[in-house]
C-alpha positions in Angstrom: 141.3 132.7 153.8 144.4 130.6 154.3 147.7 131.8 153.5 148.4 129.8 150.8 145.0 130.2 149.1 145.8 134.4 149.0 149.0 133.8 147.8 147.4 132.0 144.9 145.2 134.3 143.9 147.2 137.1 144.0 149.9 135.6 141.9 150.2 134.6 137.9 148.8 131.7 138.7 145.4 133.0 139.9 145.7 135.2 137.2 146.2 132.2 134.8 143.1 130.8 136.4 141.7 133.7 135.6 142.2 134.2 131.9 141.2 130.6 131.2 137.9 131.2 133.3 137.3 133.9 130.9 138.1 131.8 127.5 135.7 129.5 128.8 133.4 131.5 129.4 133.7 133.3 125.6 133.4 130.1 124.5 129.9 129.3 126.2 128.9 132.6 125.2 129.7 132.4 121.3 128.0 128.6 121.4 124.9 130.4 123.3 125.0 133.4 120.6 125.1 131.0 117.5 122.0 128.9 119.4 120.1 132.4 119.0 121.0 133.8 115.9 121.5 130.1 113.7 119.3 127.5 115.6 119.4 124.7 113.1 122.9 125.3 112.5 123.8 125.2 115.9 121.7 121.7 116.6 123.5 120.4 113.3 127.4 121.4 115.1 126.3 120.5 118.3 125.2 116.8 117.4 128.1 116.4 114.8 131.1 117.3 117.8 129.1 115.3 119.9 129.2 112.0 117.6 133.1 113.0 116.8 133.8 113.3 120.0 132.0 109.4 121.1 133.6 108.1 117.8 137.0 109.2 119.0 136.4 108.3 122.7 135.1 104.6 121.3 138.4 103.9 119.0 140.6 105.3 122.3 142.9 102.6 123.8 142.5 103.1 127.4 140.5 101.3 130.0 136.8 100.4 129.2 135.6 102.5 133.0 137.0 105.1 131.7 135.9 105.2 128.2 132.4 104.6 129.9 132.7 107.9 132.2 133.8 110.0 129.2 131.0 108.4 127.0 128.5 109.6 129.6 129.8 113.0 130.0 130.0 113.5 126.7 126.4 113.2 126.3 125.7 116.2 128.3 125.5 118.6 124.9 128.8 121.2 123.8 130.0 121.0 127.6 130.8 117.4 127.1 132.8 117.3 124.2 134.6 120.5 125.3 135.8 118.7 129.0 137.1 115.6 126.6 138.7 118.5 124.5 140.7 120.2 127.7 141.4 117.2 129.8 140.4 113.9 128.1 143.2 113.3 125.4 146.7 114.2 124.9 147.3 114.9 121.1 151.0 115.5 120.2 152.2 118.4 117.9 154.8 117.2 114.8 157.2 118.9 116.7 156.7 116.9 119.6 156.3 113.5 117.8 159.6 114.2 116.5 161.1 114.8 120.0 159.5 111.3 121.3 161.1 109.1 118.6 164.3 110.9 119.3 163.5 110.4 123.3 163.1 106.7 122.3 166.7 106.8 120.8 168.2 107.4 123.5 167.1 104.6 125.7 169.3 101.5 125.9 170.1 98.5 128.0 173.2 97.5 129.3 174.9 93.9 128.7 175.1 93.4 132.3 171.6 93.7 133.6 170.6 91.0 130.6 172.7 88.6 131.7 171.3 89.7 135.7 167.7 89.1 133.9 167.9 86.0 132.3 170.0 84.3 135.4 166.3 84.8 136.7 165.1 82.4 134.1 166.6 79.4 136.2 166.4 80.1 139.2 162.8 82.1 139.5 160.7 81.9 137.1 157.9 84.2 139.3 160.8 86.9 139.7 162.0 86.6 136.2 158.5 87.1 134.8 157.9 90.4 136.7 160.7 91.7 135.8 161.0 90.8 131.9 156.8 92.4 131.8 159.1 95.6 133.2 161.3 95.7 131.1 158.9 95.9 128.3 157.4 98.3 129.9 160.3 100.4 130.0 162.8 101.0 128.3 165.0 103.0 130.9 164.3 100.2 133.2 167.4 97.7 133.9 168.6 95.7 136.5 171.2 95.9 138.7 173.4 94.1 141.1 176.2 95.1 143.2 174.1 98.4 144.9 173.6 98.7 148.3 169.6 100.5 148.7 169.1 102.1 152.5 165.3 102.4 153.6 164.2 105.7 155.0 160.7 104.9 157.3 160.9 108.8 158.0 161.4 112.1 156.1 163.6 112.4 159.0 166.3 110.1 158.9 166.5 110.3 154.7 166.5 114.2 155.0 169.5 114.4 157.4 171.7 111.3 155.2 170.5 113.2 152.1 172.6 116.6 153.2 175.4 114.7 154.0 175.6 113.2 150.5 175.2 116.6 149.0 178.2 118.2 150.8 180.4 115.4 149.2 178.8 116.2 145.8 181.9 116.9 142.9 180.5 116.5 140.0 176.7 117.1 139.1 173.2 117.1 141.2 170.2 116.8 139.7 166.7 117.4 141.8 163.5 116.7 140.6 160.1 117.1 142.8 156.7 117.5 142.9 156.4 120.1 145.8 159.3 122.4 147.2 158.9 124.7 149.6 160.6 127.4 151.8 161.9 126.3 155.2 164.2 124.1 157.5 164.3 121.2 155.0 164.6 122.9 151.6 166.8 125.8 152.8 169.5 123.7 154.6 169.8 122.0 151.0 170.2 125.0 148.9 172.8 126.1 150.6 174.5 123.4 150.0 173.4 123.7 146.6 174.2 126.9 146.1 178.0 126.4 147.9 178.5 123.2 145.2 177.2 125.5 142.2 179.7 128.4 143.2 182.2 125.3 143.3 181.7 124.3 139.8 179.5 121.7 140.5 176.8 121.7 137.9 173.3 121.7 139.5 169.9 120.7 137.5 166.3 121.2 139.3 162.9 120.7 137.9 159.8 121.1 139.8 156.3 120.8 138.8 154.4 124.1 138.5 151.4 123.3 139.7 152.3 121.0 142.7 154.5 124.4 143.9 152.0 126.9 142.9 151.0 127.4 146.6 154.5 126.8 148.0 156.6 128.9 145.7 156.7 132.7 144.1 156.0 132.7 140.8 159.4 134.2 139.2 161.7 131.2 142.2 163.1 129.9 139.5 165.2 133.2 138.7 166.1 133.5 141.9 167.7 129.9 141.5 169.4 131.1 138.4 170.7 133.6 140.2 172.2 131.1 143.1 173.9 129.2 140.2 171.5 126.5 140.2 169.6 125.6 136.6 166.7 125.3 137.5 162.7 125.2 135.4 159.1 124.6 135.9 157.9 121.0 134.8 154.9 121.5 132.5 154.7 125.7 133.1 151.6 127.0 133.3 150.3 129.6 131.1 147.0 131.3 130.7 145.8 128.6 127.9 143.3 125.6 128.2 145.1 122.5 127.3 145.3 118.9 128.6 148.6 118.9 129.5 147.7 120.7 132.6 146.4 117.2 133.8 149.9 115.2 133.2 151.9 116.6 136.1 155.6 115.4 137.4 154.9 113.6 140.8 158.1 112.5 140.8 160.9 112.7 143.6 164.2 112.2 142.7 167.6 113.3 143.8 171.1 112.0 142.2 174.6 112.7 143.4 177.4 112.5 141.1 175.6 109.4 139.5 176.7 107.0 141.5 173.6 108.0 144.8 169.9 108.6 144.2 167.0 108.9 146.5 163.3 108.4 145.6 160.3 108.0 147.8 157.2 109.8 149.2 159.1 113.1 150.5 158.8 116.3 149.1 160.9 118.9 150.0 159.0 120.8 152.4 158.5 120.9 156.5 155.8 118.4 156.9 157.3 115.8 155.3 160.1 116.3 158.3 157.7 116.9 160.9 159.1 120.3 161.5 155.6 121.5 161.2 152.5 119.5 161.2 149.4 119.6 159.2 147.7 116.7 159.4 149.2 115.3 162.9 151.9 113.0 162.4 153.2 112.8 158.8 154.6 109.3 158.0 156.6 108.9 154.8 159.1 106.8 153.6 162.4 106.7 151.1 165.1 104.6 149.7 168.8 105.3 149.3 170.7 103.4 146.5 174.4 103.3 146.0 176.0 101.9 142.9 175.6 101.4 139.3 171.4 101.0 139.8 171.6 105.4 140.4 172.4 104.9 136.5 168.7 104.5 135.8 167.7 107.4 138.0 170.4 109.4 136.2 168.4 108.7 132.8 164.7 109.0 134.1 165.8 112.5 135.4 167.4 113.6 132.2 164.5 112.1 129.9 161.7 114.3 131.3 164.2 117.4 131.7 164.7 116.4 127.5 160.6 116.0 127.9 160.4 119.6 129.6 162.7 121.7 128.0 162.6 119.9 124.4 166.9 119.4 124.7 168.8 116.8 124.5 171.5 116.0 126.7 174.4 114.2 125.9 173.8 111.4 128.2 177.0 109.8 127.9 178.2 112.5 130.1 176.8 111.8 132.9 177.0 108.2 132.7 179.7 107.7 134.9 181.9 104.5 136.0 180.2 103.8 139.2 181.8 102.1 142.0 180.1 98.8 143.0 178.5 98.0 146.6 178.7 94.9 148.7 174.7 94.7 148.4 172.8 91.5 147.8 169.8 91.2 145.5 168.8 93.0 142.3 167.3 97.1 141.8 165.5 98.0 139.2 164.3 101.8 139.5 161.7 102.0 136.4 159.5 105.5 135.5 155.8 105.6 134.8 153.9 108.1 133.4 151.1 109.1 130.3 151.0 108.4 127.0 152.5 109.0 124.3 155.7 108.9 126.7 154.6 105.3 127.9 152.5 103.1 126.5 150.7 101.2 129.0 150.0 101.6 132.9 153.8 100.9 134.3 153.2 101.4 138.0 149.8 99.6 137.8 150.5 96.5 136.3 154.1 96.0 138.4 151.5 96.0 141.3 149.0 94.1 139.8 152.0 91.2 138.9 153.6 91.5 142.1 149.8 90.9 144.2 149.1 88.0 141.4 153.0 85.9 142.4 151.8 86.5 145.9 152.1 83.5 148.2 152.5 84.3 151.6 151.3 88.0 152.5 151.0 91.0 150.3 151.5 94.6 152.6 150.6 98.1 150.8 150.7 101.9 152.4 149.4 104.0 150.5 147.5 108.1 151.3 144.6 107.3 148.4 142.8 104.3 147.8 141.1 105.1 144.6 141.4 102.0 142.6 139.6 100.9 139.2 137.9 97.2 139.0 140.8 95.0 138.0 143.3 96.1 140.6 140.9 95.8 143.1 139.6 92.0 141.9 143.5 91.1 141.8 143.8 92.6 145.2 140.6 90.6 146.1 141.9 87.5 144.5 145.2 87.5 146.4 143.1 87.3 150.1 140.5 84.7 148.6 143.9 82.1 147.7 144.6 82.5 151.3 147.4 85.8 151.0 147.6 87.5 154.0 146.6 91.0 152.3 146.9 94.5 154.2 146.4 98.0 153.3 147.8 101.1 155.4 145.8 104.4 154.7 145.8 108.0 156.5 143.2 108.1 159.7 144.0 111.5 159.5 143.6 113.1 156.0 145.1 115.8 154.1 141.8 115.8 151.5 138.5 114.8 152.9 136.8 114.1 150.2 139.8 111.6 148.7 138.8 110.0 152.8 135.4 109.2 151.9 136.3 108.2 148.8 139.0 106.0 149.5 137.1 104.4 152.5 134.1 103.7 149.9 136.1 101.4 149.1 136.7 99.3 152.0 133.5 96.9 151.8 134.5 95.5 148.7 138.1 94.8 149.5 137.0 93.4 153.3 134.5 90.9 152.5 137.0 89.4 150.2 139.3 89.2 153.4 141.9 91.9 152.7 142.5 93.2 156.4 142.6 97.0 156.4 144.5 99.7 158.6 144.0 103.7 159.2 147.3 104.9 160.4 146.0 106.4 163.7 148.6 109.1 164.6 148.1 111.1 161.6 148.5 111.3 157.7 150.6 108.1 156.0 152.6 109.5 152.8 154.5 106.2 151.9 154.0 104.8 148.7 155.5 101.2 149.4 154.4 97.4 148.5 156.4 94.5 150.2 155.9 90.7 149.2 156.6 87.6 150.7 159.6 89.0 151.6 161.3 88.7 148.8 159.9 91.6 146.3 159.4 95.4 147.4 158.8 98.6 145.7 159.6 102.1 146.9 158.4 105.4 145.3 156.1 107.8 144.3 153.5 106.1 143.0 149.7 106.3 144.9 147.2 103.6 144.8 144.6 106.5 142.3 143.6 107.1 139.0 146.4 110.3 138.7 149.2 108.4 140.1 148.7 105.1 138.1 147.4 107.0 134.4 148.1 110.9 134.6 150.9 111.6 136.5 155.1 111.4 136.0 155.8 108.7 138.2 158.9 106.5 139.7 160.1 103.7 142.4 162.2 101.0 142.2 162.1 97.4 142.6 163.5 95.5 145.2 164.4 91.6 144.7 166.4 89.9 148.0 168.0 93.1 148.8 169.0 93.5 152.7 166.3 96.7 152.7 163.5 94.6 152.4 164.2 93.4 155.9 163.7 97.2 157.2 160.7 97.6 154.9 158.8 94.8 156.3 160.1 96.0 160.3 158.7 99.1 159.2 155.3 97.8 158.4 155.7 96.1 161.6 155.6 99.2 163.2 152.4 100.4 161.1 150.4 98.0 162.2 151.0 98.8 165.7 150.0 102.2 165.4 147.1 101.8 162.9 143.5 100.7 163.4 142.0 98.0 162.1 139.6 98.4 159.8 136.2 96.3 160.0 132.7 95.6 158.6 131.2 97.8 161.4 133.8 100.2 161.9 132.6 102.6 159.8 129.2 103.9 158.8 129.0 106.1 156.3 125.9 107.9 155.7 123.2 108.3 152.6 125.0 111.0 151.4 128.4 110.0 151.8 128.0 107.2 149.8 126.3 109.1 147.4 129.4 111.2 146.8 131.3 108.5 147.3 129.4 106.5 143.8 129.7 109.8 142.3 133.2 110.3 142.5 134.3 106.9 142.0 132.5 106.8 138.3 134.0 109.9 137.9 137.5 109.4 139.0 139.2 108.5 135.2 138.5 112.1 134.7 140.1 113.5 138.0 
């Protein structure tokens, strides 16, 4: 047994695992003792949760694949309707509800990025129409001007730039990932961290408990305390079946002083540097942004700290005067997530509207290629008007199973005349989109169901800034160490495509 499989077991997590093994199977148990003891009665409950559970699953905004996948699991009687109960829909408390309309108080747009946005008007119409659908979207979401944004095409470069921003930190740092783990990377930035808290600096952290349940003791976050650093779980769990558990924070964030934020695919952990390796090469990307546009970053870290901890932060505080860059173009960094919190598919459809203003070439890396049927006809689309379309994925993966899935998918997309690329020298992280050179987006946000419907995500989006340049040199580079992808490249067997079918009709519920 691996290392980080014991450590699992053996902590509160396995023994969270545990408990809620054991309410499940009391539950199975008391269903199977009423079947004996009450037989009609048990029929009659039985088929009533059943057509309560359809009713509600029917009268459910949300895509109609996945309202078909729940429809057919919850035909398979009391086990059904329980999965739809643990993982199928998030019901908020009244506490809660009251916590979301004040979360939506607190969101505002500034003068500035209107007039930014409505320049657009004139002068693009394409550009000015994805960005107005994201700012609907969104209401942390603005645009910005006057920021310089720095792309990162390895965990290398960004981590080494990011500890030099943190030792000129004076004012606040705020950290928020999905995975942090102890080594070279994370341990040369808490001691900066833990020199600026001892300096008065005041230092927030969330991670997600889940993601760092295998990287991280249990009780880390005391130790933190202890280091001056304030830091909490994101969605903690506890030994209780809910469907929370399936919204986790995926996010990557760090702001400095509110005036520098980074986002990207890197965790904070040795792979994502190379310093170790675990699926050969690991290829990851980041972005840098300086100026007023670290604002929005500021907010989208504080909202799902308000979202976590249930406080709310005086966010005037920490919305500083920034001091402006020289840097053409426009940034928009914009936060996705689950609902209640947002109310339709963010990251989804800013791809979907970038691949459908497409005129030249559309280029996307991505680690999972789990898509539902309208991103994958718009992604079809875009090759058959003559776009040069290309999608990056691992060669090397860090889940097999996500492999076969994701290269299930491949027929489809290459007999509409997408071109498709396995990064060769290992496992490719990056979670970036570049078009026509004029549009990019950086962040966390994977090409699957979890990233674009379950999951806390973020990027930002990049219009004629002088990044773009070094995102599309990256890419560049990709190719050249990728392989091409064709008809006869890969043959998967009988089985495989089995499990691939299987998985696919059942990835809304993964």
């Amino acid at each position: 047994m691996g290392t980080r499989k014991f450590r699992l077991l053996m902590s509160k997590y396995g023994f969270s695992i545990a408990i809620i093994l054991i309410e499940l199977f009391v539950i199975f148990g008391i269903i199977l003792y009423m079947s004996q003891i009450a037989p009609l009665v048990w029929v009659s409950l039985v088929f009533l949760v059943s057509v309560a559970t359809v009713i509600a699953i029917v009268n459910r905004s949300m895509s109609p694949e996945s309202k078909v996948t729940w429809l057919i699991v919850t035909f398979v009687p009391v086990f059904g309707p329980l999965l739809y109960l643990m993982f199928g829909e998030r019901r908020l408390s009244k506490k809660e509800l009251k916590q979301l309309q004040e979360l939506n108080s607190i969101a505002f747009h500034e003068n500035n990025g209107r007039q930014l946005h409505l320049q657009l008007q004139e002068t693009d119409k394409s550009a000015y129409g994805i960005i107005n659908a994201l700012l609907h979207m969104d209401s942390n979401a603005e645009v910005y001007d006057q920021t310089d944004s720095q792309f990162f095409a390895s965990g290398e470069e960004m981590w080494q730039q990011m500890l030099k921003d943190l030792k000129r930190a004076e004012k606040f740092i705020f950290l928020e990932y999905y995975i942090v783990e102890e080594g070279l990377m994370w341990d040369s930035m808490l001691e900066i961290l833990e020199e600026k808290a001892a300096q008065g600096v005041e230092v927030k952290m969330i991670y997600d408990d889940i993601g760092c349940m295998v990287t991280l003791p249990g009780d880390y976050t005391v130790y933190l305390r202890s280091k001056g650093i304030d830091a909490h779980k994101f969605n903690k769990v506890i030994p209780r079946m809910t469907v929370a558990y399936n919204n986790r924070d995926h996010r990557k964030i760090l702001v400095i002083d509110g005036q520098i934020s980074y986002t990207g695919g890197i965790n904070l952990a040795d792979e994502y540097i190379n310093h170790i390796e675990r699926f050969g090469h690991w290829k990851d990307s980041g972005i840098r942004i300086d100026g007023p546009a670290t604002q929005a970053f500021t907010r989208l870290f504080l909202m799902n700290w308000y979202i976590n901890r249930g406080e709310i932060s005086d966010f005037d505080q920490y919305h500083l005067e920034n001091q402006t860059r020289s840097g053409s173009g426009l940034c928009i960094p914009y936060g996705s997530g689950p609902k209640p919190i947002y109310q339709m598919k963010v990251g989804k459809i800013v791809y979907q509207n970038l691949i459908n203003q497409a005129e030249d070439f559309v280029y996307i890396t991505t680690p999972y290629l789990i898509i539902d049927y309208d991103l994958t006809e718009d992604i079809k689309n875009a090759a058959m008007r003559g776009v040069d379309v290309r999608i990056v994925t691992p060669h090397i993966p860090d889940k097999k199973l996500i492999q076969l899935v994701t290269r299930g998918a491949y027929p489809d997309l290459l007999s509409a005349g997408v071109r498709i690329f396995e990064y060769t020298p290992g496992f490719i992280h990056s979670k970036q989109m570049i078009v026509d050179d004029r549009f990019a987006a950086v962040g966390t946000i994977n090409l699957d169901y979890r990233s674009l419907v379950h999951h806390y995500e973020n990027a930002v989006l990049l219009y004629k800034t002088e990044s773009i340049a070094d995102i599309r040199k990256d890419f560049e580079e990709i190719f050249e160490q990728s392989q091409e992808i064709f008809s006869d490249t890969i043959n998967p067997t009988w089985y495989q495509m089995m499990i691939k079918e299987v998985t696919q009709l059942f990835a809304p519920m993964l």
